[in-house]
N, C-alpha and C positions, 0 to 999 in steps of 0.2 A: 504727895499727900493731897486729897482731894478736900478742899472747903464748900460747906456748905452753902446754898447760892441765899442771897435776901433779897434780892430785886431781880427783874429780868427784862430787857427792851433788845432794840436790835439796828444794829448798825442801818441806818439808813443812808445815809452818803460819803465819801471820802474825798481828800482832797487834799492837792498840795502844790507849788509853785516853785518851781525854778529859779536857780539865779540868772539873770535872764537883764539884758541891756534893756534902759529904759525905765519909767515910772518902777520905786518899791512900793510896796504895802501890797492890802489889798485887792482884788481878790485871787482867792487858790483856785484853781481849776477842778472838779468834779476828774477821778478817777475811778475805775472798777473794783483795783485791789491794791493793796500797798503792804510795804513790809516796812515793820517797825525795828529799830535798833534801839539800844541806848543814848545812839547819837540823836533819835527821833527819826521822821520819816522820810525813807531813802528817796531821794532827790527832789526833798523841798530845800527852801533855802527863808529863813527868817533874818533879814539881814539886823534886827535888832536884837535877837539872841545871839547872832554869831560876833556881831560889831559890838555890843555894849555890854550885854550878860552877859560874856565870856564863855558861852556854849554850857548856859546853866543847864544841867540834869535834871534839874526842877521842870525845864520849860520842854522836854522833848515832844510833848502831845499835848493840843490842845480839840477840848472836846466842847461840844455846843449841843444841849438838846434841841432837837426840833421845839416842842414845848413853847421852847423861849423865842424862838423865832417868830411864832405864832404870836406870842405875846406882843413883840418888837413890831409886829404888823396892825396889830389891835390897836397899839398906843399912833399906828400913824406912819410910820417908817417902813419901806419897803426891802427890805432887809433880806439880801438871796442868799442862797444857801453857800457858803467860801467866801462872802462879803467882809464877817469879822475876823479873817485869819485862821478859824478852826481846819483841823486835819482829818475831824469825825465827828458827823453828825447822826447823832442817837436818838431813836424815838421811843417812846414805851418808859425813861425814866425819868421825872421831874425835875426839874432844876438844882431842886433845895433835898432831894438827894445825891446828890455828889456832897462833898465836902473834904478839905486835907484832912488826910490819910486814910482816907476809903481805899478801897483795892476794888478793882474790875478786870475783869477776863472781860477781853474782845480777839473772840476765837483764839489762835494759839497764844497771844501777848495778854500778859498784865502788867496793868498799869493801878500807882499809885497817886491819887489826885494829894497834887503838895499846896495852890492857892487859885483863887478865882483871875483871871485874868483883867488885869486892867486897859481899859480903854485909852488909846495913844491917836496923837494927831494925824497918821497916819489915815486914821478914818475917816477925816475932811477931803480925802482924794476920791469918793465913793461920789459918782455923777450926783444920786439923789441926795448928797449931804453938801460941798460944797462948801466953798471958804466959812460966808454966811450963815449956814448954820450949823458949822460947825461945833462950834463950844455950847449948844444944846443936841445935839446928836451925842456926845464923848457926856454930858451930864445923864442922857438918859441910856447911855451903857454901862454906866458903873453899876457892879454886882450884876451886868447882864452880859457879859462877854464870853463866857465860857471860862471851861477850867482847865490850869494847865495840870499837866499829869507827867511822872517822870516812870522809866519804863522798868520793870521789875522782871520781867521776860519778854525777852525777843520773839518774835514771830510776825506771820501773814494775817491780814485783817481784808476780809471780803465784801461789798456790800452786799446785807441780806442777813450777814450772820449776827448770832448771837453778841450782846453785852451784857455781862451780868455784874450784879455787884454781890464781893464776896466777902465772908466771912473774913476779918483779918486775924491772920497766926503770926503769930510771934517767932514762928520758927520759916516762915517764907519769906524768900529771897532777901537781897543785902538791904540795906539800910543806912541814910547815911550816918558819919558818926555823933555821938551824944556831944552836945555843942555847936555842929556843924551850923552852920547860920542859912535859914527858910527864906529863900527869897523871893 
């Protein structure tokens, strides 16, 4: 069933990080193309979704408009692109359109954005942040981190291609159950 599109931007960057010996966090490496699962994006590694969240479903994509990047540089902060953990960075659709339970096609995968991503200590390891100023770096990310999004369809996501935000049916893909707790 095809949904009609309400917004339209485009994949500008991807990105994802390995489990990889050494400093965690930040930042993900800039990729070409990536395939998304349910599990999230094949062979990144978020050692605080896999170690704490229990491998939330909630959390398999995290998306960051450029937009907001731009923004994050205005207020002062040099903020590169895979610096806040995002796995897709999209240009063409505002911040404050995303919001949980929007639905997006990015190319063959949709995704359901389930909450905004919060800002973790993790981000005081970023050269231009630093112990110091850390806990004003993490105050001026809250509601600027990106969103996470849980995956509704599997598929390849390219940079260049399309992101659209789509109509949501009630009759596409699963859902979790009534009750289920948003985390």
């Amino acid at each position: 069933m095809l949904e009609p599109e309400l917004a339209r931007g485009r994949v500008l960057r991807l990105h994802r990080k390995p489990l990889t010996p050494g400093p965690r966090g930040p930042p993900k490496h800039a990729v070409r193309e990536v395939r998304i699962t349910r599990a999230g994006v094949v062979g990144d590694h978020n050692a605080y979704r896999y170690e704490v969240a229990g491998d939330d479903p909630a959390m398999a994509v995290r998306i960051m408009p450029e937009e907001m990047l731009a923004d994050l540089h205005a207020r002062g902060w040099p903020i590169r692109p895979g610096d806040s953990g995002e796995h897709l960075t999209s240009v063409g659709l505002r911040y404050d359109e995303f919001a949980p339970g929007r639905r997006y096609r990015a190319a063959e995968t949709r995704l359901e954005i389930s909450k905004p991503c919060a800002p973790c200590d993790d981000l005081s390891l970023l050269p231009y942040v630093g112990a110091a100023r850390g806990p004003k770096f993490l105050k001026v990310m809250l509601d600027r981190r990106g969103w996470n999004a849980r995956v509704i369809e599997e598929g390849r996501v390219k940079v260049g291609g399309p992101i659209v935000r789509m109509e949501r049916s009630d009759a596409g893909g699963p859902r979790p159950p009534v009750g289920a707790p948003v985390r």
